[in-house]
OpenMM code with the backbone's topology and positions (N, CA, C; nanometers):
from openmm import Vec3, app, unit

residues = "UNK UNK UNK UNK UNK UNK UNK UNK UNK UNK UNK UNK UNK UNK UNK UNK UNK UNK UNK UNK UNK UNK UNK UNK UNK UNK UNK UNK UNK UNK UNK UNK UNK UNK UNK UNK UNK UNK UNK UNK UNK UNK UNK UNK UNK UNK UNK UNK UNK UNK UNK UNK UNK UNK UNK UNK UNK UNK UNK UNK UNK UNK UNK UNK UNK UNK UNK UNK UNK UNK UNK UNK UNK UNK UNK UNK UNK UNK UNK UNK UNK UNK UNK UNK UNK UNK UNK UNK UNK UNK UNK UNK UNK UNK UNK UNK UNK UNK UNK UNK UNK UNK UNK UNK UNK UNK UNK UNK UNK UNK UNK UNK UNK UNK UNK UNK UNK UNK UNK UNK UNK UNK UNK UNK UNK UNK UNK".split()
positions = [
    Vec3(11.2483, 17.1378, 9.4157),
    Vec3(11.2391, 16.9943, 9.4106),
    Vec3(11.3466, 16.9362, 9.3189),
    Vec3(11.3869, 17.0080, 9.2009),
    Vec3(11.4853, 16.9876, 9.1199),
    Vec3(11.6135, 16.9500, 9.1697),
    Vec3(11.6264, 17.0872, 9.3004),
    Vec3(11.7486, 17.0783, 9.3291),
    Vec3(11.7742, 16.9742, 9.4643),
    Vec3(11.6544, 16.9232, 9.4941),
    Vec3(11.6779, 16.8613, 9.5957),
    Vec3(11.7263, 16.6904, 9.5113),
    Vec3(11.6508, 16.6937, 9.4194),
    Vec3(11.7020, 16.5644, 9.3346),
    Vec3(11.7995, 16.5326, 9.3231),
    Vec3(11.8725, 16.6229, 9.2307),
    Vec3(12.0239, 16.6195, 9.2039),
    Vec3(12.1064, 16.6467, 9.3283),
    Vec3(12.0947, 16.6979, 9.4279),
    Vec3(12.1465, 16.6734, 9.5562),
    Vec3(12.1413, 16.4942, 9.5853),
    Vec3(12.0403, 16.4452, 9.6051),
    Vec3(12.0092, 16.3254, 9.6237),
    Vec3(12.1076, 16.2140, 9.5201),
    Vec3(12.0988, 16.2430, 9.3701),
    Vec3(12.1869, 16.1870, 9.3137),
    Vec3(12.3490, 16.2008, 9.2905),
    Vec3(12.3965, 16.3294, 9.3597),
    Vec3(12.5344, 16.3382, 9.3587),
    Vec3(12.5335, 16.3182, 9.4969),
    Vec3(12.5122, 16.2292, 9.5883),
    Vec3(12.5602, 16.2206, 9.7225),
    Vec3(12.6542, 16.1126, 9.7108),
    Vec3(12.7266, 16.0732, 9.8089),
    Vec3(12.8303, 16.0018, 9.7585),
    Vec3(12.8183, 15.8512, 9.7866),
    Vec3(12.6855, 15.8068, 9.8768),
    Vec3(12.6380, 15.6570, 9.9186),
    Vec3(12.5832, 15.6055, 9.7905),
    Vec3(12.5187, 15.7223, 9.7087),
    Vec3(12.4593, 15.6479, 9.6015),
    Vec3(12.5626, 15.6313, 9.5098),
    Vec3(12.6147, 15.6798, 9.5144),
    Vec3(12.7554, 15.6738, 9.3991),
    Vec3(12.8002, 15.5131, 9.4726),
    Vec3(12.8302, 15.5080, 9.6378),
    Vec3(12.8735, 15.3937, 9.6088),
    Vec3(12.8269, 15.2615, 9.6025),
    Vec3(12.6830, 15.3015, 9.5921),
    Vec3(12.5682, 15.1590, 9.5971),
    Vec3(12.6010, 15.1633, 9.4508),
    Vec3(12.5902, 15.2271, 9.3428),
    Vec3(12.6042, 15.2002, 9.2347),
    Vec3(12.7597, 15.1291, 9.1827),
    Vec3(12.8369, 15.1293, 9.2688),
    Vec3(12.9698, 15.1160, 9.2265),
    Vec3(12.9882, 14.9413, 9.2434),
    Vec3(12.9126, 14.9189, 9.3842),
    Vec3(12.9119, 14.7992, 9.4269),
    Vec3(12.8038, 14.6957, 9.3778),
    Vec3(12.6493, 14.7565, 9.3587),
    Vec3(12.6139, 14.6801, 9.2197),
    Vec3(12.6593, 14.6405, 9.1014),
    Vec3(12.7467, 14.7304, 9.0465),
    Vec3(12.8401, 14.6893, 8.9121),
    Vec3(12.9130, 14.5812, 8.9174),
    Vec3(12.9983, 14.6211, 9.0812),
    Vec3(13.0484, 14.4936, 9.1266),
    Vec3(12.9842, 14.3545, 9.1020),
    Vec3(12.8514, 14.3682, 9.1819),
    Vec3(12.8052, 14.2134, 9.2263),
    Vec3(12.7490, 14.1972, 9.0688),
    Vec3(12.7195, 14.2482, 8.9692),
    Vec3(12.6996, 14.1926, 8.9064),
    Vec3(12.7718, 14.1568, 8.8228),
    Vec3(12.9105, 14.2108, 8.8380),
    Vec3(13.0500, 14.1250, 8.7536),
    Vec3(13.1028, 14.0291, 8.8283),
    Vec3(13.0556, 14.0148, 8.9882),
    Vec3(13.1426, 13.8880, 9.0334),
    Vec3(12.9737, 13.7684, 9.0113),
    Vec3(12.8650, 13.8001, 9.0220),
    Vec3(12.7881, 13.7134, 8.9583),
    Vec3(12.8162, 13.6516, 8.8626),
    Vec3(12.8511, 13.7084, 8.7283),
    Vec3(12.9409, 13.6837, 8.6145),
    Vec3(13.0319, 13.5686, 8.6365),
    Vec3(13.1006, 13.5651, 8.7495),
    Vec3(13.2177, 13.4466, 8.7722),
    Vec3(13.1667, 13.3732, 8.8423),
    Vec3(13.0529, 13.3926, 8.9231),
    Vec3(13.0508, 13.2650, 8.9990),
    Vec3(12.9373, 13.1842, 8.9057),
    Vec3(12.8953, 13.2533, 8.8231),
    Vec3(12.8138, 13.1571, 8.7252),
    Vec3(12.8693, 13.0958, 8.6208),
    Vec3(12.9986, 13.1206, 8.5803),
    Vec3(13.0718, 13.0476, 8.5069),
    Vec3(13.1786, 12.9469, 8.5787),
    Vec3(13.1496, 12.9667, 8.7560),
    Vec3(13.2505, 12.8815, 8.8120),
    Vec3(13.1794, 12.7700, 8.8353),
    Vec3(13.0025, 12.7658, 8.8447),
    Vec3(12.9222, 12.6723, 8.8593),
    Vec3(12.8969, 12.5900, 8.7057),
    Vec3(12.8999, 12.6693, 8.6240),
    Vec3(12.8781, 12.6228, 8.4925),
    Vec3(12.9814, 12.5279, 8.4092),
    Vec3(13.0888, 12.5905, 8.4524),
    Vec3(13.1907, 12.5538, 8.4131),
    Vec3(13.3593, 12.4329, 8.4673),
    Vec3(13.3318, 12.4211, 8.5969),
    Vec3(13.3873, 12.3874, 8.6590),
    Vec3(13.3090, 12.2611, 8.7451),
    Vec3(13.1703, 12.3255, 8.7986),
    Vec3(13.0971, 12.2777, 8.8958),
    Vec3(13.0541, 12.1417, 8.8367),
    Vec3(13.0166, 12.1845, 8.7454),
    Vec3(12.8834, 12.1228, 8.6595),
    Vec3(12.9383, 12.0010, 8.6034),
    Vec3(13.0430, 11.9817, 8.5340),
    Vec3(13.1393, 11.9006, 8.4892),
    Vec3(13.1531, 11.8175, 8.6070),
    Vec3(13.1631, 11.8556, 8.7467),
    Vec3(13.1902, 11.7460, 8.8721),
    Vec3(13.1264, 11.7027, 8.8953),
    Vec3(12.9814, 11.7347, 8.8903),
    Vec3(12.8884, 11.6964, 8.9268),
    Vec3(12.8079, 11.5884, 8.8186),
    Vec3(12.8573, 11.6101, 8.7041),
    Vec3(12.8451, 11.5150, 8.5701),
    Vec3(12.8864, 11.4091, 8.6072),
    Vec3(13.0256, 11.4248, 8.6494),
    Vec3(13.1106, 11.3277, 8.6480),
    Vec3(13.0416, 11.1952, 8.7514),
    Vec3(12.9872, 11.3098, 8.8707),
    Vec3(12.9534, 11.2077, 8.9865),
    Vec3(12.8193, 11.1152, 8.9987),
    Vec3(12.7295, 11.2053, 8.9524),
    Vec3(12.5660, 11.1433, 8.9168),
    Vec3(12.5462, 11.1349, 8.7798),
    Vec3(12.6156, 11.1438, 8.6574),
    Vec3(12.6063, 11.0701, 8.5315),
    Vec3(12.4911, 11.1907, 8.4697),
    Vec3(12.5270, 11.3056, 8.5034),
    Vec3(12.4132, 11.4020, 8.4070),
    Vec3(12.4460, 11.5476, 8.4779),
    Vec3(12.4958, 11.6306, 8.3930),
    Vec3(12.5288, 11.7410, 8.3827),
    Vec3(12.5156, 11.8439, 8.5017),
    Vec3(12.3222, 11.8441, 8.5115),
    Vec3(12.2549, 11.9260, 8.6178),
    Vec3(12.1565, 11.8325, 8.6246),
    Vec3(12.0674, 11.8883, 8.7421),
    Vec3(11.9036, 11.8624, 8.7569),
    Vec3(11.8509, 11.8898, 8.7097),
    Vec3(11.8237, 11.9582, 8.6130),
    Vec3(11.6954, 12.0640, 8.5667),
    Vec3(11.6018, 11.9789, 8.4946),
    Vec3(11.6754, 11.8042, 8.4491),
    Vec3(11.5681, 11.7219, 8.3752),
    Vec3(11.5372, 11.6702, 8.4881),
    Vec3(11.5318, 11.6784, 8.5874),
    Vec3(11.4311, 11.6041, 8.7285),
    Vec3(11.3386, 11.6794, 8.7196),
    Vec3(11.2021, 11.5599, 8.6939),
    Vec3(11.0861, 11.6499, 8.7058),
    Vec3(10.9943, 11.5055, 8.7682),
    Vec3(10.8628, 11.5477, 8.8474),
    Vec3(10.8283, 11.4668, 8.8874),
    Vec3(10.6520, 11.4668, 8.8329),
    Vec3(10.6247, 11.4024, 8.7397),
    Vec3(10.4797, 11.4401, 8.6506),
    Vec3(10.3434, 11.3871, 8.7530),
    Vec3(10.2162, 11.4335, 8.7903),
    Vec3(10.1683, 11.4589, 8.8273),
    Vec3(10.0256, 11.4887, 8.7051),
    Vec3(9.9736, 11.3819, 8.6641),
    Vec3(9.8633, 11.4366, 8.6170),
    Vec3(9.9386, 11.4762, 8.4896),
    Vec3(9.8786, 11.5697, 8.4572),
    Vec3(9.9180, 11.6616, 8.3233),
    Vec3(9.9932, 11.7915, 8.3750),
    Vec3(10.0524, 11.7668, 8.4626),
    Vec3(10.1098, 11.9001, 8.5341),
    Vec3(10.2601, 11.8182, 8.5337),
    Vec3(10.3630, 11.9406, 8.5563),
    Vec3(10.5072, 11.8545, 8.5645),
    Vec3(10.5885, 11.9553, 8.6800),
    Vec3(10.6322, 11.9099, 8.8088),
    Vec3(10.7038, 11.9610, 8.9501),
    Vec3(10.8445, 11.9561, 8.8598),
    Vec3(10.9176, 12.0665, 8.8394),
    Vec3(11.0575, 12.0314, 8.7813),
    Vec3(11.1264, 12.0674, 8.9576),
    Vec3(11.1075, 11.9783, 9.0346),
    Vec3(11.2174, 12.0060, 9.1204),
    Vec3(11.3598, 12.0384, 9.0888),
    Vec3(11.4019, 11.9652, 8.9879),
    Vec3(11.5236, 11.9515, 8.9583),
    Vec3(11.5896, 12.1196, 8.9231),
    Vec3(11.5315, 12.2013, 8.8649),
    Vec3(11.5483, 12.3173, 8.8784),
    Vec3(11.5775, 12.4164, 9.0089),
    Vec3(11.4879, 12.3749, 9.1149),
    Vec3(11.4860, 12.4036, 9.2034),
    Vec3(11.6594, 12.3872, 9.3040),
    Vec3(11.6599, 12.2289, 9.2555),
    Vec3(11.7985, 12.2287, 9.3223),
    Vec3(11.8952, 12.2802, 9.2424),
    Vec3(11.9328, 12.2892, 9.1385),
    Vec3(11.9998, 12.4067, 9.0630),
    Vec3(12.0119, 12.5300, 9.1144),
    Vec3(11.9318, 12.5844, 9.1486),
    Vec3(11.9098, 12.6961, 9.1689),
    Vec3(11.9710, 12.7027, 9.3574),
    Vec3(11.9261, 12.6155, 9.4384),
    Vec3(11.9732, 12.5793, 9.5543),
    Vec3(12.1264, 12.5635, 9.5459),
    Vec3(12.1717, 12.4806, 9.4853),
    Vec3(12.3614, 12.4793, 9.4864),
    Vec3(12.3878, 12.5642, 9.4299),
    Vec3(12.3666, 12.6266, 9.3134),
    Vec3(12.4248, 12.8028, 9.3135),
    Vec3(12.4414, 12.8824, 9.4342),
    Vec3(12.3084, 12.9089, 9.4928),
    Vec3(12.2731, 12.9804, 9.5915),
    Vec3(12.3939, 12.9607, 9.7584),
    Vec3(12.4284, 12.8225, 9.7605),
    Vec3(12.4895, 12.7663, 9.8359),
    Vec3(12.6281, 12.8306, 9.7705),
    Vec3(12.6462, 12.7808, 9.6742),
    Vec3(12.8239, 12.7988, 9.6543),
    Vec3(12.8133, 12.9932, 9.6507),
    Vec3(12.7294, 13.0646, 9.5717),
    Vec3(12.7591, 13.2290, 9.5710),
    Vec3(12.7716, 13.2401, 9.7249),
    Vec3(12.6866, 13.1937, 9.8537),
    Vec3(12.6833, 13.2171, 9.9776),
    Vec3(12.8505, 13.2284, 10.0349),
    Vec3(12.8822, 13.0717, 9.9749),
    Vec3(13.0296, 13.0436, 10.0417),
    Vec3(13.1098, 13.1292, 9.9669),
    Vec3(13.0982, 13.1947, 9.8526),
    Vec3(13.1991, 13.2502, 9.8555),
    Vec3(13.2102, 13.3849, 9.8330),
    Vec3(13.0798, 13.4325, 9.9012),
    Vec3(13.0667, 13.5523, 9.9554),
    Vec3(13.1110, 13.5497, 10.0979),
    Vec3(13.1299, 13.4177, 10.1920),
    Vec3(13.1684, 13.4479, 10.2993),
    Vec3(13.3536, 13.4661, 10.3022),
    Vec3(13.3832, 13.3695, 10.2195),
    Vec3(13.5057, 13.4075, 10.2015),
    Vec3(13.5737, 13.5024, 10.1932),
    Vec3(13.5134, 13.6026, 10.1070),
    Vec3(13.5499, 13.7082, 10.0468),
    Vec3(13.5354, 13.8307, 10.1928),
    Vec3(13.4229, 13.7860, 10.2607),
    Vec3(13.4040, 13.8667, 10.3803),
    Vec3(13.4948, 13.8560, 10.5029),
    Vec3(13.5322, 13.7561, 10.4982),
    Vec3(13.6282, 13.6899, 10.6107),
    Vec3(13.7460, 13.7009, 10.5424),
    Vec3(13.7964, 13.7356, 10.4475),
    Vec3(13.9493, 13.7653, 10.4235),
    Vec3(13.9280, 13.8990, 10.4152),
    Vec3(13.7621, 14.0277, 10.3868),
    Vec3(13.8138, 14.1761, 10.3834),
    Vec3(13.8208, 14.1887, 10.5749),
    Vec3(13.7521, 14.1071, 10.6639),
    Vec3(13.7840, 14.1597, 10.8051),
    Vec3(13.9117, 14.1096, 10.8429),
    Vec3(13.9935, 13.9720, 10.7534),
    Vec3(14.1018, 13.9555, 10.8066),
    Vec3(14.1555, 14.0821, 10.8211),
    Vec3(14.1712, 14.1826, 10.6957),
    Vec3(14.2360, 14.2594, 10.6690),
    Vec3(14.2652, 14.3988, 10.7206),
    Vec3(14.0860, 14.4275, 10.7702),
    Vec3(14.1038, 14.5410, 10.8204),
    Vec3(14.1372, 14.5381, 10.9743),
    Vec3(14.1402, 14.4021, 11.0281),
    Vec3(14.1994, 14.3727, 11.1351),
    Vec3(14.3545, 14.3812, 11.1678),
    Vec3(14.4096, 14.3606, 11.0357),
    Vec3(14.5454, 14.3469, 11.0239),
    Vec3(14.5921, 14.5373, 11.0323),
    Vec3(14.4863, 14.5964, 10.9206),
    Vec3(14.5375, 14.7234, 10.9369),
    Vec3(14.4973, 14.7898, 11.0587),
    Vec3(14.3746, 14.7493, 11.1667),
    Vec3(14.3501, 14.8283, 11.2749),
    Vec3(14.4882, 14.8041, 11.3811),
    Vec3(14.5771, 14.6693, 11.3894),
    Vec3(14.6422, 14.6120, 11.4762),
    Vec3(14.7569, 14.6955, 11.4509),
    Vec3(14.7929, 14.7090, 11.3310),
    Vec3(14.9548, 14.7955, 11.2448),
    Vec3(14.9344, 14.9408, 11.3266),
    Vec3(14.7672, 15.0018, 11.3398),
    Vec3(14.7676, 15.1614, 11.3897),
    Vec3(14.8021, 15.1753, 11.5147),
    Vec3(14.7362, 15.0643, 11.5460),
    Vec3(14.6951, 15.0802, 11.7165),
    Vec3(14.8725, 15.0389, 11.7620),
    Vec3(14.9499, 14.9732, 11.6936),
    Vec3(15.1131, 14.9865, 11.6992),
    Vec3(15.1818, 15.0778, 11.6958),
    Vec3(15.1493, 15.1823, 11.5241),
    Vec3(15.1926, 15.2872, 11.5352),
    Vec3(15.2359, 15.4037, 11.6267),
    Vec3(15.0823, 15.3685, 11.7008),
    Vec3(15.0190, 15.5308, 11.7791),
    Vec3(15.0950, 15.4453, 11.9438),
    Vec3(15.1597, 15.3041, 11.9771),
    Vec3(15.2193, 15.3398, 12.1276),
    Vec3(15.3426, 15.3542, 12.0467),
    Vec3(15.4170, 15.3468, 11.9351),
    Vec3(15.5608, 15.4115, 11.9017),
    Vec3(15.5853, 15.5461, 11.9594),
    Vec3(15.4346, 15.6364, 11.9079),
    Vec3(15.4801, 15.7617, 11.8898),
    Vec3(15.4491, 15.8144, 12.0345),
    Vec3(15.3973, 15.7582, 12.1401),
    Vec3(15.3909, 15.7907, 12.2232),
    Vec3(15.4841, 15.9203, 12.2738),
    Vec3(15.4371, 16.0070, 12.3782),
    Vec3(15.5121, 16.0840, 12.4360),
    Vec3(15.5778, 16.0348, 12.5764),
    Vec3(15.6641, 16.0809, 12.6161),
    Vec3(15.7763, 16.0754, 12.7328),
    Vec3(15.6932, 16.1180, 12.8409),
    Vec3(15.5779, 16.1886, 12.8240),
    Vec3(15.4704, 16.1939, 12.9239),
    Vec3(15.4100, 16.0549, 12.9571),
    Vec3(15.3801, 16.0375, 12.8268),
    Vec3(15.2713, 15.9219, 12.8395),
    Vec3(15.3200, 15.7689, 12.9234),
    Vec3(15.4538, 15.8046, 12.8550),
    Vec3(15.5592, 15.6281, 12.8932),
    Vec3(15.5017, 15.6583, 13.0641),
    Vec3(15.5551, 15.7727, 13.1188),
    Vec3(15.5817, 15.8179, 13.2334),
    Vec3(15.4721, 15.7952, 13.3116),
    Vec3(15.3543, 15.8204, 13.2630),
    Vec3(15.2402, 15.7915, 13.3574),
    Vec3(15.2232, 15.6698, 13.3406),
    Vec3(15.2307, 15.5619, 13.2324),
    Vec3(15.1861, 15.4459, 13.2345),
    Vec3(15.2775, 15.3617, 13.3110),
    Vec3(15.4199, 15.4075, 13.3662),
    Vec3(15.5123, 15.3508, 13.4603),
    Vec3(15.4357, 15.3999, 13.5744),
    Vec3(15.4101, 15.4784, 13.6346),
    Vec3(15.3575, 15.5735, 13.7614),
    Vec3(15.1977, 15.4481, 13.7509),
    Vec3(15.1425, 15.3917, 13.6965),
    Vec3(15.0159, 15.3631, 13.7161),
    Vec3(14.9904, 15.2151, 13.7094),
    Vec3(15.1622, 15.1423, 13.7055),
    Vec3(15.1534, 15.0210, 13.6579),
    Vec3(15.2479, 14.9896, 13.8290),
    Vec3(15.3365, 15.0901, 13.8499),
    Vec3(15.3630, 15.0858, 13.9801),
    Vec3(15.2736, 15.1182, 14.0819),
    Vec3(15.1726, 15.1955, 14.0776),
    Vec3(15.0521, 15.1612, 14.1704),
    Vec3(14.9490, 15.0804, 14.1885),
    Vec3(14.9260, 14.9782, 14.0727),
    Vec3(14.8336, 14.8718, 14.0181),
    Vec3(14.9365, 14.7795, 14.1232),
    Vec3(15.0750, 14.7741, 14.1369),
    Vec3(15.1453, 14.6299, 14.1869),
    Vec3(15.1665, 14.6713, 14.3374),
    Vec3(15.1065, 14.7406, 14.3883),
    Vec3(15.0950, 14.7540, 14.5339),
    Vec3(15.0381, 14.7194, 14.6071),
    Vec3(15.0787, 14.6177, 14.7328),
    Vec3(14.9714, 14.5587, 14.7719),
    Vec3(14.8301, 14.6614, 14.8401),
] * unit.nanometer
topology = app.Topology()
chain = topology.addChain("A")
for resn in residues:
    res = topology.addResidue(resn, chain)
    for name in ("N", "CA", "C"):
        topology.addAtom(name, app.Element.getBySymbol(name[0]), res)
């Protein structure tokens, strides 16, 4: 059972779930200082108060802090967008590198290959 453990922990998915948690929680790091810091200030600027979090709506002796809620909502919104970003420029990319291979590989073609694809492009145009 021992050894099935440490099998389990030197496999190499967990190595890279751990690699990419480290990640998200250092790009968390920035996008909470891009909301904090950047965001927050615009949003000062525009509705005359920092954040929501003093929106609260009292009820009795009870208090709804919606205003938290939407805090928590435009974070959620902006980490979204720019997690899509980040996703849509890594498929730009690997699109760019699948297009460069799939180039490579008719360069290297063989003198066979040219040959049949002439032989099969002249029988495709026959009536």
């Amino acid at each position: 059972m021992l050894k099935e453990f440490k099998d389990f922990l030197m496999k190499g998915n967990l190595l890279e779930i751990a690699v990419g948690l480290i990640l998200a929680l250092a790009f968390k790091a920035v996008v909470d200082s891009l909301v904090a810091d950047i965001l927050t200030p615009i949003v000062a600027a525009v509705f005359g108060q920092p954040d929501f979090s003093s929106l609260v709506l009292d009820i009795g002796d009870g208090k709804i802090t919606y205003g938290v809620f939407l805090n928590a909502v435009i974070s959620f919104v902006i980490i979204g967008f720019v997690l899509f970003l980040v996703v849509k420029a890594y498929n730009q990319m690997v699109g760019m590198a699948r297009r460069k291979g799939e180039t490579e590989e008719t360069e290297e073609d063989s003198a066979e290959v040219i040959l049949l694809r002439e032989i099969r492009d002249q029988l495709a145009s026959r009536p």
